[in-house]
C-alpha positions as CSV (number, residue, x, y, z in Angstrom):
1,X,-59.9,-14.9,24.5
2,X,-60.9,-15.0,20.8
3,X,-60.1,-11.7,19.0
4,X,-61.0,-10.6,15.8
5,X,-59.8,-7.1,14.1
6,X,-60.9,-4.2,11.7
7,X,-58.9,-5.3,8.3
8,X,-56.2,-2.8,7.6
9,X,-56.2,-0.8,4.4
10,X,-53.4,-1.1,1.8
11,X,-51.5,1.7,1.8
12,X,-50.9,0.9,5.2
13,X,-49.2,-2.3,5.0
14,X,-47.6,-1.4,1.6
15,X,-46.3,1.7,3.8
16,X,-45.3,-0.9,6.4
17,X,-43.5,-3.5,3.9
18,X,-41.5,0.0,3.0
19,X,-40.3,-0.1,6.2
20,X,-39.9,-3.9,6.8
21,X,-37.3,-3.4,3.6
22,X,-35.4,-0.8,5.6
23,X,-35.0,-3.5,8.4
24,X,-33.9,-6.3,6.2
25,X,-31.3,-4.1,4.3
26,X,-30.1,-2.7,7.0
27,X,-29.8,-5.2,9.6
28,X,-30.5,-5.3,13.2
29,X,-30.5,-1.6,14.2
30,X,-32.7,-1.0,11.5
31,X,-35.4,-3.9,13.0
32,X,-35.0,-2.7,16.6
33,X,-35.4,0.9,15.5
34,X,-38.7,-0.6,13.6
35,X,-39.6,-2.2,16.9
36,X,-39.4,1.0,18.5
37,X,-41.4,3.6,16.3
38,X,-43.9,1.1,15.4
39,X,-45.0,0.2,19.2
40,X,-46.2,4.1,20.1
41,X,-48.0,4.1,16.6
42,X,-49.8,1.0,17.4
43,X,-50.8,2.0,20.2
44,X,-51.8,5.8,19.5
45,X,-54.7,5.0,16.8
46,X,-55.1,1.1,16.7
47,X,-55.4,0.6,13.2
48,X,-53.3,-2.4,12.0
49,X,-50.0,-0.2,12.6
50,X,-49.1,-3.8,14.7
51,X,-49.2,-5.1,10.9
52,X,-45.3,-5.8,10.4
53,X,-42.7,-6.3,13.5
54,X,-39.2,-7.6,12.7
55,X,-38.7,-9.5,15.7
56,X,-36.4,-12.6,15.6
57,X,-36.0,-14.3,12.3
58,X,-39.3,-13.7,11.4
59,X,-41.5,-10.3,10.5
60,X,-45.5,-10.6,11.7
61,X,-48.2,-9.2,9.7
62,X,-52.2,-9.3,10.3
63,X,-54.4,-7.5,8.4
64,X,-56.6,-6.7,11.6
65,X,-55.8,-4.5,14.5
66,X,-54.6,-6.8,16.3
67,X,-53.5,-10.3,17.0
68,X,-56.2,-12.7,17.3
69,X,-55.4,-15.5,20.2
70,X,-57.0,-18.8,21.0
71,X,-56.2,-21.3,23.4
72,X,-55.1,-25.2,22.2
73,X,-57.9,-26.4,24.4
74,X,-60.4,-24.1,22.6
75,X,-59.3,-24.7,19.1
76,X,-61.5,-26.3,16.6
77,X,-60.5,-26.9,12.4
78,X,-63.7,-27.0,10.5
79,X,-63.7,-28.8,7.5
80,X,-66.7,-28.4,5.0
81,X,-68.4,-28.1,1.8
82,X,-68.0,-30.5,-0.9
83,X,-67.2,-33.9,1.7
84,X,-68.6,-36.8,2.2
85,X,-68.0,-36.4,6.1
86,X,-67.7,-32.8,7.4
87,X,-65.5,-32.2,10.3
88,X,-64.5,-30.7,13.6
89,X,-61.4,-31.4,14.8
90,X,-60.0,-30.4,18.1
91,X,-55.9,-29.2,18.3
92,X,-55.8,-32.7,20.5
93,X,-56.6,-34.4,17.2
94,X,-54.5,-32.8,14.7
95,X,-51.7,-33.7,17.2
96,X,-52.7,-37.4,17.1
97,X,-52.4,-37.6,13.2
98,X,-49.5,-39.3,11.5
99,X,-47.3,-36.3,11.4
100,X,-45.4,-34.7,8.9
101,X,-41.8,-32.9,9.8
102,X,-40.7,-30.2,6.8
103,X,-37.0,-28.1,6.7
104,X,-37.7,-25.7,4.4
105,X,-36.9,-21.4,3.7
106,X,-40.0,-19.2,4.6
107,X,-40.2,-16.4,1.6
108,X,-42.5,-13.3,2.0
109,X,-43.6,-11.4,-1.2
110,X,-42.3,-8.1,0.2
111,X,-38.7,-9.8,-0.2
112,X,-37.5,-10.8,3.2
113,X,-37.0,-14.5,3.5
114,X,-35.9,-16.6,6.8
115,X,-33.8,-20.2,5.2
116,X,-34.0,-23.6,7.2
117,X,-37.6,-23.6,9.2
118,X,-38.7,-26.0,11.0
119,X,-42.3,-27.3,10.9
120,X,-44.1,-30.1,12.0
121,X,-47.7,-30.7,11.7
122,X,-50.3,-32.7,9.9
123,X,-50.4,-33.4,5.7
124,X,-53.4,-30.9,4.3
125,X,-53.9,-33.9,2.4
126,X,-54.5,-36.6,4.8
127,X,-57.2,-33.7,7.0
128,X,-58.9,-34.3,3.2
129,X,-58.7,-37.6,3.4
130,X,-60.3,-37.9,6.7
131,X,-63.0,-36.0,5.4
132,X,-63.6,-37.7,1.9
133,X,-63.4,-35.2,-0.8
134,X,-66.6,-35.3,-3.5
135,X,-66.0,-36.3,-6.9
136,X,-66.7,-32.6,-8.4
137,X,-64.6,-30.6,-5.8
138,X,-61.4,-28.9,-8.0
139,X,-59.8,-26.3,-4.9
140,X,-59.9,-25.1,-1.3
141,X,-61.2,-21.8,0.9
142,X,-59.3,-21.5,4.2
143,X,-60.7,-19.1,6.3
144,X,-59.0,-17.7,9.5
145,X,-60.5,-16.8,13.2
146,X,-59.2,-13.4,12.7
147,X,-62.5,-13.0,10.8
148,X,-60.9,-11.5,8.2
149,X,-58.3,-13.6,5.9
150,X,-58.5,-16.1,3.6
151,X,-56.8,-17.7,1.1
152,X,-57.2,-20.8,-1.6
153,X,-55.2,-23.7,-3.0
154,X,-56.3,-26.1,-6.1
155,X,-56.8,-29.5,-4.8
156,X,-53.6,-30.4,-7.0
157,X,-51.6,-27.9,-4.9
158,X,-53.1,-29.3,-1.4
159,X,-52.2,-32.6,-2.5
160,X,-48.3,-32.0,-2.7
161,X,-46.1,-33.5,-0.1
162,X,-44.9,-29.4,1.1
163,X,-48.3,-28.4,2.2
164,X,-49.2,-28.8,5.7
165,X,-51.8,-27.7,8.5
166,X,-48.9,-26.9,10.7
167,X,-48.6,-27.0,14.8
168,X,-45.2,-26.5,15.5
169,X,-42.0,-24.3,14.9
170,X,-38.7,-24.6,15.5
171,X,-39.7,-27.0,17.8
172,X,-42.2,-25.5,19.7
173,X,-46.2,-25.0,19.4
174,X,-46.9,-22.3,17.5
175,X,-47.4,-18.7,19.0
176,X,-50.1,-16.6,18.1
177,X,-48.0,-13.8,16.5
178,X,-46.5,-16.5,14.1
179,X,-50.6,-17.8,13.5
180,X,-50.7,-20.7,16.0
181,X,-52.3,-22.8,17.7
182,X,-53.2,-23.8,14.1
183,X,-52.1,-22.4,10.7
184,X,-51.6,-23.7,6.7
185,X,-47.8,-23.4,5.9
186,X,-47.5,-23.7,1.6
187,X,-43.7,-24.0,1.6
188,X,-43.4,-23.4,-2.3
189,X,-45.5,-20.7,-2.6
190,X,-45.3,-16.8,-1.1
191,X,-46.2,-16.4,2.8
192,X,-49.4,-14.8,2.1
193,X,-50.9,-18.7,1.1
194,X,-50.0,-19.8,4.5
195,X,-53.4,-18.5,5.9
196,X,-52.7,-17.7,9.8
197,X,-54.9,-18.7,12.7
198,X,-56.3,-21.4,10.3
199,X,-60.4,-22.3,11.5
200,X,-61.7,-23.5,8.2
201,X,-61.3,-25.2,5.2
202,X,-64.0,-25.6,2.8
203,X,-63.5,-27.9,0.2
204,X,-65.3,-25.5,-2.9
205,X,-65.7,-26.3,-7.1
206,X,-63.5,-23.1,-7.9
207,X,-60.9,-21.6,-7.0
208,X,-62.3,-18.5,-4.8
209,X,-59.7,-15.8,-4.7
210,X,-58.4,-14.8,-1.2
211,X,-58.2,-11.5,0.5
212,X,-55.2,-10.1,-0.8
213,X,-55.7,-11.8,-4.2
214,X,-58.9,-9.8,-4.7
215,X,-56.3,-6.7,-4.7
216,X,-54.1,-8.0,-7.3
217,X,-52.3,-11.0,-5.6
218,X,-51.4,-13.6,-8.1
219,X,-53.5,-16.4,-7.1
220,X,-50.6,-18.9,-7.2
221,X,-48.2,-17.6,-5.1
222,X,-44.9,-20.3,-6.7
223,X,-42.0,-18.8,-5.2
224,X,-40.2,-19.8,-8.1
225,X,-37.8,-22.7,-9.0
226,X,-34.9,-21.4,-7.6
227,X,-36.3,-21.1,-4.6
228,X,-37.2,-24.6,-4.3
229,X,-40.6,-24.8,-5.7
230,X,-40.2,-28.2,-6.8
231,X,-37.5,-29.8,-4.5
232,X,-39.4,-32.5,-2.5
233,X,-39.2,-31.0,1.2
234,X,-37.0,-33.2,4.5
235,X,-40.2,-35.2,6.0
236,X,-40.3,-38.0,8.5
C-alpha cells in the first residue's frame, strides 16, 4: 500500500520539536511519556500529530498524516531531468550497485542527535553516474512518495564521499518510519536534507529550495565543523 498525507502546518511540528526537547533533556520517562500522549492525539484528529515519536535512538517526523509505506518489490528511484540517460531503478538494483558502508552521528536541527549510525547503501554519485549528468546541470531535486517533501543538494555536495541513497540501518533494511525502503542520508548536513521515502531525483540547473527551506530553512543544512562536516566518513 502506497500512502500519501495532508502536509502538516508549522506550528504543529514546531509545537512537537517543543516536546521532542522535553524527551531528550529529560530522558527516557520523558520519551515514553511522549509516546503515550502523542498516540491518542494522533489518533483523535489525524493531522500530522504522528509527526515526532522518540522511539529507540531515533525521533520520526513526516510532514503528512501519516507514514507513507511501500514494499521493496514495488519500489522504483526515478532519475530525470538534465541526463543523458533517464532512469528507473528497482530496490533489486540499487542493492546490486557497488556499495558504500558509512559510521557516522545523525544530527536533527531541533537539537537531538543519535552518534555512531550505521548505513549502508549506494554513492548518490555513482546513481549520477549511471545516468550521465549534462554539461549545464549545477544541483539536485529529490522528491519523496509521501507526495509532499522535497529537498536539494548542489552537484558539489552530491558528489562528496558522505552522501548516499541509503538501504540499510544498523544493519537491517530500512523501515518505513525511519524513510525506507529507499531514502538520501547527507551525513554532514541537518536531517531535514536526508529526504525520506526517496522516489525521485531530478538532476535541475538551480538549486530549487525544498519544503522546509521555502519556510526559512537554510538551504545548506552543514552541521558544522565540529560536528564532523568535513571528516571523510568509515566506507568499505
Amino acid at each position: 500500500m502506497d500512502d500519501a498525507g495532508t502536509p502538516v502546518g508549522r506550528r504543529v511540528f514546531l509545537g512537537l520539536v517543543g516536546l521532542g526537547a522535553a524527551g531528550v533533556l529529560f530522558g527516557a520517562k520523558a520519551q515514553d511519556w511522549l509516546s503515550r500522549v502523542t498516540a491518542p492525539l494522533v489518533a483523535k484528529d489525524g493531522t500530522g500529530l504522528s509527526a515526532l515519536l522518540p522511539l529507540g535512538r531515533f525521533r520520526f517526523y513526516t510532514i503528512t498524516g501519516g507514514f507513507p509505506h511501500r514494499d521493496q518489490s514495488k519500489y522504483t528511484l526515478h532519475v530525470s531531468g538534465l541526463v543523458e540517460r533517464p532512469l528507473t531503478l528497482s530496490y533489486a538494483e540499487l542493492r546490486a550497485m557497488p556499495p558504500t558502508h558509512l559510521t557516522r552521528d545523525f544530527q536533527c536541527v531541533t537539537g537531538w542527535r543519535v552518534p555512531g549510525v550505521h548505513w549502508s547503501g549506494v554513492l548518490l554519485r555513482d546513481v549520477l553516474d549511471r545516468a550521465g549528468v549534462k554539461p549545464e546541470a549545477k544541483a539536485l531535486r529529490f522528491t519523496s512518495f509521501d507526495g509532499a517533501y522535497t529537498e536539494s543538494l548542489t552537484l558539489d555536495q552530491a558528489g562528496r564521499p558522505d552522501v548516499i541513497v541509503a538501504y540499510e540501518l544498523e544493519g537491517k533494511p530500512l523501515s518505513s518510519d525511519h524513510g525506507g525502503p529507499v531514502r538520501l542520508y547527507v551525513a554532514p548536513m541537518y536531517g531535514y536534507k536526508s529526504c525520506k521515502w526517496l522516489d525521485g531525483i531530478e538532476v535541475v540547473d538551480r538549486v530549487v529550495p525544498g519544503y522546509w527551506e521555502n519556510d526559512g530553512y537554510d538551504v545548506d543544512g552543514w552541521v558544522g565543523r565540529s560536528n564532523g562536516r568535513d571528516d571523510q566518513p568509515t566506507s568499505a
